[in-house]
Each structure stands twice: as structure tokens, then as C-alpha cells.
N, C-alpha and C positions, 0 to 999 in steps of 0.2 A: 656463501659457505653453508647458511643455512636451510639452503633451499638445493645443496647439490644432487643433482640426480645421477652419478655414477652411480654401476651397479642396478639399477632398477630397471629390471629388460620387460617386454612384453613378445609375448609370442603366440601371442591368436589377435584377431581381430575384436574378440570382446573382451580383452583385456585393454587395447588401444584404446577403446573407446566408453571407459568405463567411468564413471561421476568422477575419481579422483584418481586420474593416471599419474598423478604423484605425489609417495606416500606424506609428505609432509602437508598438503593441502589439508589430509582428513584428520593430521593432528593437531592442526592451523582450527580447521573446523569443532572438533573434541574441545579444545580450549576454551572457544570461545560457548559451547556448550554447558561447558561445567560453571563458567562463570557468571548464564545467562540463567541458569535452574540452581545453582546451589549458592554461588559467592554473592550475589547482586542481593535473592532474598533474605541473606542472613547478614548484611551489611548494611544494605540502603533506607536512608531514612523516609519518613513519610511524604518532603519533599521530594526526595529523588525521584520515587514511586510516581508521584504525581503531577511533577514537572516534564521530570526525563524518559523514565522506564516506560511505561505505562503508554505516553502518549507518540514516541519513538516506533512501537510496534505495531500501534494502529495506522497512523500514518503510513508507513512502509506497508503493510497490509492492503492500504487503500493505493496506492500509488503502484502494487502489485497487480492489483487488477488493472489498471491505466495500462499498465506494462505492456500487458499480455494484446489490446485493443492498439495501442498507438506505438509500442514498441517493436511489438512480433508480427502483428499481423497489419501495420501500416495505416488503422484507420483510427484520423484525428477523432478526439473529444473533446469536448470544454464543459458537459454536463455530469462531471466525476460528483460534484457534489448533493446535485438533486438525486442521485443515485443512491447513494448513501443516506441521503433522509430516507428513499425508498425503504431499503431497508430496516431504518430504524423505527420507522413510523408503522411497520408490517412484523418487527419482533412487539411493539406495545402492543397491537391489535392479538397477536398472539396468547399474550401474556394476560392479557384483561379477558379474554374469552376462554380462552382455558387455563385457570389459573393452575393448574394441578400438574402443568406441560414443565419439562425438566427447561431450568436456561439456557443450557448448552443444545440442546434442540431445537429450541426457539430462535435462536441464535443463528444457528445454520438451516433453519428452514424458512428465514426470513429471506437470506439471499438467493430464494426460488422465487422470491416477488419480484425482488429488481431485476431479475434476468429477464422476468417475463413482459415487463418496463423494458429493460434497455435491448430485448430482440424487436420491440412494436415502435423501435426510434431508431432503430437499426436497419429496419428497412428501406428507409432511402440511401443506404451507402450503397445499395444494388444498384443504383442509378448515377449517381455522383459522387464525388470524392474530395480530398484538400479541404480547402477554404470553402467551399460550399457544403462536404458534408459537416465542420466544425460549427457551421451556424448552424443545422439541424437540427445538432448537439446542443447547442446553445439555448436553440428554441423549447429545447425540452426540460432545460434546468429553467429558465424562468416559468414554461409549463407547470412543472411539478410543484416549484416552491409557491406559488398560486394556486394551488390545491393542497397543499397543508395549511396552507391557512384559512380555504374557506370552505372545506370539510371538514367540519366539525365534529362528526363521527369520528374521524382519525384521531384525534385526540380529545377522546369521549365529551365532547361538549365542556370542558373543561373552561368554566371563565377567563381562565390568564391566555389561553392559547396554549398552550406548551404543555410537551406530553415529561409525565412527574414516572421517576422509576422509582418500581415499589422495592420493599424488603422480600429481596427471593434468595431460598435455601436451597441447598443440596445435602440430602442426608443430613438438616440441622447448622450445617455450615452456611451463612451467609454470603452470597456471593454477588448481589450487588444492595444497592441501595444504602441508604443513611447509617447501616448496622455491619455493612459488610468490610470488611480491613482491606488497605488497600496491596498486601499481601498474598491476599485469596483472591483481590480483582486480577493481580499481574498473574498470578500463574497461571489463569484462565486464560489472559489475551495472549501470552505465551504459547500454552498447548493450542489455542486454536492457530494461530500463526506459523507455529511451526508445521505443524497438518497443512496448512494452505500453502506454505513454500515448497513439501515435498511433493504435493501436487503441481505445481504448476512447473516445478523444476519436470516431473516426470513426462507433460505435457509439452514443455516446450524443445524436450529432449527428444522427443518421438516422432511418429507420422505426422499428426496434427499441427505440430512448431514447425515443422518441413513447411507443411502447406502452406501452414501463414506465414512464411518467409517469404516465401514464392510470390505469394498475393503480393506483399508488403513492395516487394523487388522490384517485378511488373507483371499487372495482372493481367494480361493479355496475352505473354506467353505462356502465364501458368495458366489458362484458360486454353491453348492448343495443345499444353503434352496434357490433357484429360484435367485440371481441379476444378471442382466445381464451387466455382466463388461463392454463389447465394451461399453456398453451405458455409464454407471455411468461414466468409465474414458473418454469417449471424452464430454460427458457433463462437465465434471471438466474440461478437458484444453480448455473447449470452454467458460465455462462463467469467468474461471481464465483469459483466454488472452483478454476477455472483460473487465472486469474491470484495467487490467495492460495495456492495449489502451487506454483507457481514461484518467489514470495516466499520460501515455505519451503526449498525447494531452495537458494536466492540464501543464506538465511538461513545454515542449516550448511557448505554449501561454499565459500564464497565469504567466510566472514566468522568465525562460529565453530571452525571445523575437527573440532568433537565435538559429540555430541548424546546426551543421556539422555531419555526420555520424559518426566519430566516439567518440560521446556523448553518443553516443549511445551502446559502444562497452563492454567489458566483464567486467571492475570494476562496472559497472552500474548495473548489472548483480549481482555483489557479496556484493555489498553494500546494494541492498533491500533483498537478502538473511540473512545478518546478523541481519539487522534489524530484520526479522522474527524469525529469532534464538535467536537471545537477547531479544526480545521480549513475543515469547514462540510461538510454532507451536500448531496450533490447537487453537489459543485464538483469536478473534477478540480485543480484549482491546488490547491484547500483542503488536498488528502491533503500538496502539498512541503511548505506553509506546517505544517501540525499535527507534520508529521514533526521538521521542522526544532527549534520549538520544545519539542517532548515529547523529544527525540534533547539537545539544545543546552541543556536547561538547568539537568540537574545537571553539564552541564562546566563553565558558566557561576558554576555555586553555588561549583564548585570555584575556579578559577581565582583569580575575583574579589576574593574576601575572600583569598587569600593574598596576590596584586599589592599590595593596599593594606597589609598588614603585619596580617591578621586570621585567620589560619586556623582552620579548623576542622574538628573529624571528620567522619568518613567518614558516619558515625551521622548529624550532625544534619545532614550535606545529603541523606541521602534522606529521616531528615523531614519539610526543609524542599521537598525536590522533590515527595513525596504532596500534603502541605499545599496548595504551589503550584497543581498540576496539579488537584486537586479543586476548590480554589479559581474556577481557567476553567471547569473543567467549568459549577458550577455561573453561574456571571457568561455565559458565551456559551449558557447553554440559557435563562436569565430573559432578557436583554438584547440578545444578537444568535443568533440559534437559528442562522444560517448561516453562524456563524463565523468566522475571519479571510479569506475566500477573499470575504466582504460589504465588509466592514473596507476591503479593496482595494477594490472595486469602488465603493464612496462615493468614499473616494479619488482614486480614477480620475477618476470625474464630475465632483469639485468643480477637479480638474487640468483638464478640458475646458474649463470655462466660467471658468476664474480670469482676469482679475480680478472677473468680475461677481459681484453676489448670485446663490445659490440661489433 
């Protein structure tokens, strides 16, 4: 009932085909809007901020980039994470050389390093693919994270190893570091997030998501009606390890405030892949949905059994969060391969047409 589409006709072709050909998605979307910019900041405690909100967004951020590489355009990775140090180890370099560079700049011109990293690992997907190009991937995250730690330069020779985020302003507002509110961090990773979704929503809506569909499908017919693979696939690991640079950047700055190399190392790596996968490959929504519940549910493990007068250690909820979490894994790769961003999308339909049978 709430989703009936009587009445809503189209009559051109760019109507048919337009972001929200019905009208209740876009207030579906409005909602969740106002409560993501206005409700959340003037409710959520410092907890929330820093458990939930905050690290929800980056994650999905990061597992946006995955998307676009293993979702859209078919080519596995397993080195999401050494990518994402890229990044963040290329916004400190930024930030300590020129200190006077805006964050939000540093920030997005960091993810023009990783790109330039994940097209020089991305070239052997020209050659091979599956299971062989996902170790190349692999070789390049134990690569990397063996270069943040014995580059020393990258984090200024610093004794401890690990790169420290300073106190940086905007017009006198602090926006990261020891001084920065974790208020002014979320609206940041917010407006950069949502900037990255409407890009890649426009991206994968377009020419370029066609192509890498094609590739993704089989890349051997997309290679006789004219695409040109080299291209399509280093354009995907080059605007993938862009956007999963910035994630990382979002990651230490904006959320952790320190960083040691190996934050960076392969669970990091496997943890926005499942996101992806619980979420659904090939869905932009899938990546909030996967975040949400990979983010939400060792709080949830926690919370719960104390409310009810049952607590438990620390121990057995991340137990029970692996258990969990492999548990979907394995239940949405047998039963729904496209993960909860499908889950909705049934949903949805059987909301169109309710009360009728399917």
C-alpha cells in the first residue's frame, strides 16, 4: 500500500529510466536524508558517533570502491586494505608537507595515489583473472603493508611507527585530531560519502557501468562487439583504489586519530569484502546495508544480553560476531548471492503489488 504505483505513468524514455521511477523511492531516500544530516547529529551520543555513525560510513565507503572492481566490473581483490593505507599514509605525507593544504583536499587528493598503486597491480588482470588475478591482489597487500613499515619516510621516522593525526582547522573549526568534536568528524565523512555515492551511482549508471558489466559477464564477447578491456579494467582498479583511498584517509583521520601498518594488513582486507558480499555485489545500497550490519553487530551482541540482565565477555562476542558473520557469509553466497540490497528489492516488489498475489 505504501509503495502503490497506480497513477504514476511515464511517457518518454528518460522518464523510464530515470534514478527514481517511483515516486516513493525518492521519499524513501529524503527520509533517510534528513535523518542522516539533521536527526542523527542533534541526537547521537559521542558513542554513537564513534562506534556506529562514523565508522558505518567509512566502511561502506570503502567496500564502495570493492564494488565498483569486484561487483561491476568482475575483477576479484583481496588487497582492499593495503589500499586504503595507500591512501592514508599519502593524506599524512600531504598534510606534514604542506601543512597550510585544506583536509578536505588532502583528503581527496590522496585517493589519486592509491589509484596510481591499484592501476601498477592492476595490470596483470590484462592477463589473468579469478583466483589468480585475487593472489596478485593479495601479493600487493602483503607488498604494501611491508612498505609502511620499512619506509620510514612515510611516517616521518617517527619512533613508535605509526603515523599520529595532527590538530587541523577549517576556518578555526577543528576537524580532525585530539580537539576536533566527533560531530564536525561525522559531517565530514558524511559530505565526502555522499559526494562518492553520487558519483559512482552516476558511473555505474552510464556508459562506463555498461562496459564493466560486459567485461564482468564475458569478457570475450565484450572484446568482439568493440570494448576495450585494458581500458575498462584499469579504469575500474583505478577509480576503485580511488575511492578505497579516501576511505582510508576517512579511516585514520576522521575516526581513528593513529595508525600503525599493520591496520592495515589482510583482516581489513576481508572485512570490507564481506561487507560487500553481505551486502550484495553489484548494489550500491548493498555496500550501507552490509556496513551497517558488519559495523552494528558486535554492538548489538553487546548491548543486548546486558539490557536483559546477561552479560557477557568481551571474548565470547567476538566469537560470537566471527561465527555470526561467517555464518551470512556463507547463507547469502548458497541462497541469496546478491545479498541484502536483493532481500530489499523482493521487498520492495511484493510492497508494489500488496495486496495481490505474486
Amino acid at each position: 500500500m505504501l509503495y502503490r504505483t497506480a497513477g504514476q505513468f511515464k511517457t518518454s524514455y528518460t522518464a523510464d529510466q530515470a534514478l527514481f521511477p517511483v515516486r516513493q523511492d525518492a521519499i524513501l531516500l529524503g527520509v533517510i536524508l534528513v535523518f542522516a544530516y539533521l536527526i542523527f547529529p542533534l541526537t547521537a551520543s559521542e558513542f554513537a558517533f564513534q562506534t556506529l555513525l562514523i565508522p558505518i560510513l567509512i566502511y561502506a565507503l570503502a567496500a564502495m570502491g570493492l564494488n565498483i572492481l569486484t561487483g561491476y566490473a568482475g575483477q576479484l581483490s583481496l588487497g582492499t586494505g593495503a589500499f586504503m593505507g595507500v591512501g592514508a599514509y599519502a593524506c599524512y605525507k600531504l598534510i606534514t608537507i604542506f601543512p597550510w593544504m585544506n583536509p578536505i583536499v588532502a583528503i581527496l587528493l590522496s585517493g589519486v595515489f592509491s589509484a596510481g598503486v591499484g592501476v601498477v597491480f592492476g595490470i596483470p588482470s590484462l592477463r589473468i583473472k579469478g583466483f589468480y588475478l585475487a593472489i596478485a591482489t593479495l601479493a600487493a597487500q602483503f607488498f604494501l603493508v611491508w612498505l609502511f613499515e620499512k619506509w620510514a619516510w612515510l611516517y616521518n621516522y617517527n619512533a613508535s611507527g605509526a603515523i599520529q593525526v595532527p590538530n587541523l582547522d577549517i576556518f578555526g573549526l577543528y576537524v580532525s585530531g585530539p580537539q576536533a568534536a566527533s560531530v564536525t568528524q561525522y559531517y565530514l565523512v558524511l559530505g565526502v560519502v555522499t559526494l562518492m555515492s553520487i558519483l559512482c551511482i552516476n558511473l555505474t549508471r552510464g556508459n562506463l557501468g555498461r562496459t564493466w558489466k560486459a567485461t564482468r559477464d564475458m569478457d570475450i564477447a565484450a572484446e568482439l562487439i568493440g570494448i576495450n578491456l585494458m581500458r575498462s579494467k584499469l579504469v575500474a582498479f583505478a577509480i576503485s583504489s580511488y575511492i578505497v583511498g579516501v576511505a582510508g584517509a576517512l579511516y585514520v583521520f576522521m575516526w581513528k586519530g593513529a595508525a600503525e601498518p599493520n591496520v592495515f594488513d589482510i583482516p581489513l582486507s576481508f572485512q570490507v569484502l564481506f561487507i560487500a558480499i553481505i551486502g550484495g555485489l553489484g548494489s550500491i545500497l548493498g555496500n550501507y546495508l552490509g556496513a551497517i550490519l558488519i559495523v552494528g553487530l558486535p554492538v548489538v551482541l553487546n548491548l543486548v544480553p546486558s539490557a536483559l540482565g546477561l552479560p557477557i565477555s568481551s571474548a565470547m562476542v567476538e566469537h560470537l560476531n566471527v561465527m555470526i558473520v561467517g555464518g551470512l557469509i556463507i547463507f547469502f553466497l548458497i541462497v541469496e548471492p546478491h545479498g541484502l540490497a536483493q532481500l530489499w528489492r523482493l521487498i520492495r516488489e511484493k510492497l508494489i503489488i500488496w495486496p495481490f498475489p505474486h
